[in-house]
N, C-alpha and C positions, 0 to 999 in steps of 0.2 A: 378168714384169710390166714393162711400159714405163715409164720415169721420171715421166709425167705421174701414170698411176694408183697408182703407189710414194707418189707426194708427197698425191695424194689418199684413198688409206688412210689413210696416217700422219694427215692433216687429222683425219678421222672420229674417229681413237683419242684427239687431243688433245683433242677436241671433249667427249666423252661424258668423258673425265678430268677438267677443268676444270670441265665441270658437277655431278660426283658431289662434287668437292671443294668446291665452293663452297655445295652443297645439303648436305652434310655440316656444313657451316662450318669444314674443315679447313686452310681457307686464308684468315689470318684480313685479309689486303693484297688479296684477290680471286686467281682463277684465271685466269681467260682470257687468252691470247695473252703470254704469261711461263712463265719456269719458277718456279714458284711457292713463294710460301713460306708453309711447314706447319706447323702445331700440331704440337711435339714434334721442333720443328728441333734445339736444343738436347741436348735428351737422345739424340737419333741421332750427332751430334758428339759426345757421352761414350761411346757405345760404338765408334764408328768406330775412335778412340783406345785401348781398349783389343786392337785387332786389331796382332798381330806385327808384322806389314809394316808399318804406318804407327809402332809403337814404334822400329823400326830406321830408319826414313826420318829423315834430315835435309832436303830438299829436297822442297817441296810445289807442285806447280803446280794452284793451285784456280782454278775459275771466278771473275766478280764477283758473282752471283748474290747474292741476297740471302738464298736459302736455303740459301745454304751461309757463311755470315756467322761460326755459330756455330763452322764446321769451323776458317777461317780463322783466326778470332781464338783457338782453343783451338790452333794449330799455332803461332802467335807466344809464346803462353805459353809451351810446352812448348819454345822454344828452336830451333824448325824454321826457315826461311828458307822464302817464300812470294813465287812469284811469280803475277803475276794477269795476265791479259790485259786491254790497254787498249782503250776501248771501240769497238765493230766493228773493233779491229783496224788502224785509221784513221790512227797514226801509225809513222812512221819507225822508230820502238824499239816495237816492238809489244807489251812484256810489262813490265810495274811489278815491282822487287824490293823487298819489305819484311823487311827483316832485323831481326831482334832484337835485335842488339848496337847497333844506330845508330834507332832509333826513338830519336821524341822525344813521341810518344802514346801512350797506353796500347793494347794490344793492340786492342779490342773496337773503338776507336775507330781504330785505323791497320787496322782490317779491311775498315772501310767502304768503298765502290766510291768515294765522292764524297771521301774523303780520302788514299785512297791515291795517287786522280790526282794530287792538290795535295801530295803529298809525298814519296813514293816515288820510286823512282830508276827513271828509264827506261832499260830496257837491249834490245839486240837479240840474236839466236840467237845469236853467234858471243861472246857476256858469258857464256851462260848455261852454269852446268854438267850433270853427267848429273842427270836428275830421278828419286825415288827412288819417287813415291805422287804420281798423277793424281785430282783428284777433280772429278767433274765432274755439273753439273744434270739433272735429267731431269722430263719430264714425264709419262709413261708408263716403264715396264720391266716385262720377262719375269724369269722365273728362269733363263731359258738367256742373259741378260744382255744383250739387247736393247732399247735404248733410243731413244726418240724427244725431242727437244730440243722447243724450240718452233718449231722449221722455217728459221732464220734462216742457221743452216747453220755457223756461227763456230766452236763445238767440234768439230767435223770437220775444222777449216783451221787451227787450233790446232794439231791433234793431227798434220796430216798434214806439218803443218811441224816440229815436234820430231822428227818420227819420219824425216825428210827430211834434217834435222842431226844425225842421230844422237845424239840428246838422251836420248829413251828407248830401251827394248828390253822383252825378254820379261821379264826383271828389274823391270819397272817395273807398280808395280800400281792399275788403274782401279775408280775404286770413285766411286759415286753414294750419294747422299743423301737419302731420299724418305720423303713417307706411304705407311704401311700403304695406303691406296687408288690409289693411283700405280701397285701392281704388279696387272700386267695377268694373269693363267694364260691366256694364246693366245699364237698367232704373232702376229709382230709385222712388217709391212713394212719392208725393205731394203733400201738400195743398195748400190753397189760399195765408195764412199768411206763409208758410217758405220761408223762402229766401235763393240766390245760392250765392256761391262764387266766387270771380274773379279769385282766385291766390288756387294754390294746391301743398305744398312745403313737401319735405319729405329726409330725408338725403344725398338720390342719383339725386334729380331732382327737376325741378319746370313744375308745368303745368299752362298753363295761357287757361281759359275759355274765350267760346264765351261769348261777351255781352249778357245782359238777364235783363230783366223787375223787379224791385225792388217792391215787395208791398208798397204801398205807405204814408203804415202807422199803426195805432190800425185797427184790423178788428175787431169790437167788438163784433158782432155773434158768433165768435170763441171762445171766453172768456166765462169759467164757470163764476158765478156768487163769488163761495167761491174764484175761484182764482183774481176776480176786488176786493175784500175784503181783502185778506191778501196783497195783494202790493202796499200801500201808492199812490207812482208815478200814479199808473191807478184809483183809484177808487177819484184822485183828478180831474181826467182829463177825468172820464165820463159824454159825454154827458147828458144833462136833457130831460127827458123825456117829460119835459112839464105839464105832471099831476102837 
């Protein structure tokens, strides 16, 4: 499938998600064109927590999303360090650290997108240590762990840059956060650069995916040119051409 009709699939799938949730009333901020946040955010971040892997993780690299808020703020409780991605990615230190020992707001409130900007410590790859538990938005997912974001394309350039710095590894484990109507039972359209998740937690369940091949890094064919330009982190760490 050509990138154009890849990206037009995916459209279709967020499209009819978005509308089932909002016609549901399961997304109580609106659905459309976000990764959304759900009735029963909360209670999916109490059972995420009770999963192994995230009790042994010290180190959390969560989205800013807002539906994953609860994950957040329930990882600063618990004593975890959480780094968040700054917004599109757009400055020089492209990842906010909120550490627990040096907060000066309560969790719930140092989890917020719009406070961590204004307080958090801006740090770049080469601050950041190995990451233990990725958790990341989705707007649609399979059980074979295939997910679609809202198309903007950031959690992929997140992920392809940690995994670029050797940040993460097969060690490090992907887990999303969603309604019960989010997960899709079909194939799901893919490209070269997105990446699947390992964990799929939602207030009544966990789904644990089969293993699967991680892209291995920047694919840089995939990258507009205006988008290597506006994100610091990538347009320091492209390749020369040589000319």
């Amino acid at each position: 499938m050509s990138g154009e009709r890849t990206h037009e699939a995916k459209e279709v799938v967020r499209e009819r998600v978005w509308k089932l949730l909002e016609q549901r009333n399961a997304a109580p901020n609106g659905a459309s064109g976000r990764i959304p946040s759900f009735v029963g955010a909360d209670s999916a971040a109490v059972r995420l927590s009770g999963h192994p892997t995230w009790q042994r993780a010290s180190v959390i690299k969560a989205v800013p999303d807002r539906a994953q808020l609860p994950v957040r703020a329930r990882a600063l409780e618990e004593g975890k360090r959480v780094y968040m991605a700054a917004s599109k990615l757009a400055t020089p230190k492209p990842f906010y650290l909120l550490d627990p020992e040096t907060l000066t707001v309560p969790p719930h409130e140092a989890a917020e997108r719009r406070t961590a900007a204004k307080h958090a410590k801006p740090v770049d790859l080469t601050e950041m240590p190995h990451v233990d538990f990725i958790v990341c938005g989705s707007v649609a997912v399979n059980p074979q762990g295939v997910r679609l974001g809202k198309g903007a394309g950031y959690s992929d350039i997140e992920m392809a840059l940690l995994q670029e710095a050797n940040l993460i590894d097969s060690r490090t484990l992907i887990a999303t956060t969603v309604h019960e109507l989010q997960i899709v039972d079909e194939p799901l359209p893919e490209a070269g650069h997105d990446f699947r998740v390992d964990l799929i937690v939602t207030a009544e369940r966990v789904i644990e995916c089969a293993p699967y091949r991680r892209p291995s890094g920047i694919i840089w064919p995939s990258l507009e040119e205006a988008k290597i330009a506006a994100i610091p982190a990538l347009a320091s760490r492209r390749p020369s051409t040589g000319e």
